[in-house]
PADRENMAR-299692 format. One line per 2 residues: number of its first residue (from 1); their letters; for each residue z negated, x negated, y of C-alpha. Coordinates in pm, 1 decimal. Layout:
NUM) A) Z:X:Y; ...
END
This chain:
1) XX) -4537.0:-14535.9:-2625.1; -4173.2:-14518.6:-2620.3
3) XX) -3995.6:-14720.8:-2933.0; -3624.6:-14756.6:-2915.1
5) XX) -3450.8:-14899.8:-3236.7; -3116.6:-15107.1:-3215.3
7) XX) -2899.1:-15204.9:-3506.8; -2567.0:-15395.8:-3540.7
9) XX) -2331.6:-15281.8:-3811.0; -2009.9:-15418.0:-3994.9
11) XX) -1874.4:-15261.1:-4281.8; -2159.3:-15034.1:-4382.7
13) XX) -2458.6:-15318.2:-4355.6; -2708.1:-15372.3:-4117.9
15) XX) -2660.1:-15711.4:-3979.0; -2944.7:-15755.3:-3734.9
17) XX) -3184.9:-15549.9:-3602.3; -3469.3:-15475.7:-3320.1
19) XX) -3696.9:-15253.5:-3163.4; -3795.4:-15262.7:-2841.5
21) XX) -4157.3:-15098.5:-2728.1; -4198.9:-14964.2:-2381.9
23) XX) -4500.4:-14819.1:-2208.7; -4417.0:-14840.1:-1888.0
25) XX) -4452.1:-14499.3:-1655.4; -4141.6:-14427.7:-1619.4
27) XX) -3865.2:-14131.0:-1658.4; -3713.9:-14136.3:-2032.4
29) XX) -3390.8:-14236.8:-1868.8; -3536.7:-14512.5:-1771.6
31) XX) -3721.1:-14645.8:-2050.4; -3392.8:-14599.4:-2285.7
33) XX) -3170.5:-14794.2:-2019.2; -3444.1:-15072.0:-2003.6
35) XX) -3460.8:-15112.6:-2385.5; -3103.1:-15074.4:-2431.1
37) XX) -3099.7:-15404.3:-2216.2; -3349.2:-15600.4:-2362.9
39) XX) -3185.7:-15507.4:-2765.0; -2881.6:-15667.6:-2603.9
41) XX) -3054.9:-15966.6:-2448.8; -3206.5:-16028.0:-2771.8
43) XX) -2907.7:-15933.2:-2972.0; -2687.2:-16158.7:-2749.9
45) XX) -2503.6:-15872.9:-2670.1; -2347.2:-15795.6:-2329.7
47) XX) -2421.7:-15484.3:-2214.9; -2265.2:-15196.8:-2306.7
49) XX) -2050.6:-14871.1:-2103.3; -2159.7:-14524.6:-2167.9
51) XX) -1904.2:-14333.2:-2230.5; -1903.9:-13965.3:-2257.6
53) XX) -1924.5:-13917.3:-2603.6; -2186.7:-14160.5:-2589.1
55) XX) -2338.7:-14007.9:-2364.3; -2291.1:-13677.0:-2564.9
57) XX) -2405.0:-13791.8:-2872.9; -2760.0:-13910.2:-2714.9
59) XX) -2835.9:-13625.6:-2559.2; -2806.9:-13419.2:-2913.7
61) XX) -2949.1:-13652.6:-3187.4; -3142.6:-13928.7:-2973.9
63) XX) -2882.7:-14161.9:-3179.7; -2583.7:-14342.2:-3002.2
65) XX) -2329.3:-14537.8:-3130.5; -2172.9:-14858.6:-2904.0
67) XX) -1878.8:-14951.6:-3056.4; -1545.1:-15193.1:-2927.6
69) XX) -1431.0:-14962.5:-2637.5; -1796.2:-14931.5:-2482.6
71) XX) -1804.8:-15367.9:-2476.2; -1597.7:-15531.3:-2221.2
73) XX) -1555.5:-15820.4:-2416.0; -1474.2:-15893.4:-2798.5
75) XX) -1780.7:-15758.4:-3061.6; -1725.3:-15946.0:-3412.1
77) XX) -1923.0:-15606.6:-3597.3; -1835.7:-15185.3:-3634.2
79) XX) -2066.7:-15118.5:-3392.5; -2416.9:-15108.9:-3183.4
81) XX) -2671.5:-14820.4:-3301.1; -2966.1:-14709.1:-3091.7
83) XX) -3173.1:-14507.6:-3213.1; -3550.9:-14358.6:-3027.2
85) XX) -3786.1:-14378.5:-3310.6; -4118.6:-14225.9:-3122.9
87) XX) -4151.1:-14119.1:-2783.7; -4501.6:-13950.1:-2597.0
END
C-alpha cells in the first residue's frame, strides 16, 4: 500500500487535509504523480509544476512543498505539502 498525505497551509495552520491510498502495481513515480492528482481534485486545487527544488526536496525527505510559483493560477494559502506516509 502506498499512502500519500497532502496538506494546505496559511500562516502556520493546517487548513485542509487528505490522504490518498494507492495499491495499484505501479512504479513509485507513478503512484506519487497519481495521488498528487487526486489530493488536488479533492482539494480543488489545479495541478501543480515541479520545479527543481521540488523536485529536489522529494527525492531527499519524501516531503515536497507546492507553493505560488509551482500554481499557474492564484492559491489563497502558504502552500501545498505532500508528504508519503507508508510505502511497500
Amino acid at each position: 500500500m502506498f499512502r500519500l498525505w497532502g496538506r494546505i497551509w496559511k500562516n502556520n495552520h493546517m487548513l485542509k487535509d487528505t490522504v490518498i491510498c494507492d495499491d495499484r502495481q505501479d512504479t513509485r513515480t507513478h503512484k506519487v504523480f497519481h495521488c498528487l492528482e487526486q489530493i488536488c481534485y479533492e482539494l480543488d486545487l489545479g495541478n501543480p509544476i515541479w520545479l527543481d527544488t521540488t523536485v529536489r526536496d522529494f527525492k531527499k525527505h519524501s516531503k515536497a512543498r507546492f507553493y505560488q510559483d509551482n500554481f499557474i493560477e492564484e492559491i489563497d494559502f502558504d502552500y501545498l505539502e505532500i508528504q508519503v506516509i507508508e510505502e511497500d
